[in-house]
C-alpha positions, 0 to 999 in steps of 0.5 A: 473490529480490529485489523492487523494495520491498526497493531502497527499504525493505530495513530497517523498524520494521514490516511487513504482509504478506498474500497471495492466489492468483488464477487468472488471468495476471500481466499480467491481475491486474497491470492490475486493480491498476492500474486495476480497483476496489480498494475496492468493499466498503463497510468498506474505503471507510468504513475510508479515509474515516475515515483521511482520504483523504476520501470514495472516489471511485466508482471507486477504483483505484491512481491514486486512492491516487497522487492522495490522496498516494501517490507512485510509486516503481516499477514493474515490470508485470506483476511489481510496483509500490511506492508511498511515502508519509510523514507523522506518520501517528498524528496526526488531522490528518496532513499526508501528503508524497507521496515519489518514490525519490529521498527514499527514498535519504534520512534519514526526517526528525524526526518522521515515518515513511515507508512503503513499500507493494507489489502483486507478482505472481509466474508462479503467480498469487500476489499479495502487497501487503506495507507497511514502515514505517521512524519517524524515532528520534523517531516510533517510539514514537508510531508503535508505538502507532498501529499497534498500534491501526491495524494489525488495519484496515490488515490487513483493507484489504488482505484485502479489496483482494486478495479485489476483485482476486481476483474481477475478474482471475478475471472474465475469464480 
């Protein structure tokens, strides 16, 4: 099956996968994705306070990514939706580029990797958010090294995040 992650990213360097089971409907968990409580446990919120998307707002949802320097690159309720980002993400200071579909369609310019990140939702209440990462030739080692420090906390962020959508989308069903 094709996902709409797989028309902007088919090939990557790296890849983070988890997923969760919810027991509510689709179009339930598809509008706590968007708009519930993402980061309610206090190590998620440190955890991006320290990767520099400042300090969480109180209520921060998939439109606060967007607004920290995520872009949309598709959506497809109650199924999926794929954000993009760029940048030299191993560097502190890290200037992030937000990138629409369209960049997508291009060669990841000298110096930078760019990601893809999705929440899909299939018609048994299995959520997935999976994150690709394809580096620049020149990005790739310093990517590597990154990740290999960066990707047990990036793992945990996203166990968590599922488990937050989990407990509200069972909330109410």
């Amino acid at each position: 099956m094709t996902r709409l992650i797989d028309h902007f990213l088919p090939h990557c360097d790296f890849v983070e996968r988890h997923s969760i089971v919810v027991r509510a409907s689709p179009e339930r968990i598809y509008e706590v994705i968007r708009r519930g409580e993402l980061t309610q446990h206090p190590i998620v919120r440190a955890l991006l306070k320290l990767r520099g998307l400042g300090r969480p707002p109180k209520k921060f949802n998939l439109d606060a990514f967007l607004g920290a320097g995520f872009g949309l690159l598709a959506e497809d309720p109650p199924n999926e939706i794929v954000l993009g980002i760029q940048g030299p993400f191993w560097k502190p200071t890290c200037k992030l580029h937000v990138v629409d579909a369209e960049a997508f369609r291009t060669n990841v310019p000298e110096g930078v990797a760019r990601a893809a990140w999705n929440f899909a939702i299939d018609s048994h209440g299995r959520v997935t958010t999976e994150t690709r990462i394809l580096c620049a030739d020149d990005a790739r080692m310093k990517f590597r090294l990154y990740w290999t420090t960066i990707r047990p906390f990036s793992g945990l962020i996203r166990r968590m995040m599922l488990r937050a959508i989990r407990k509200e989308a069972e909330r109410f069903e």
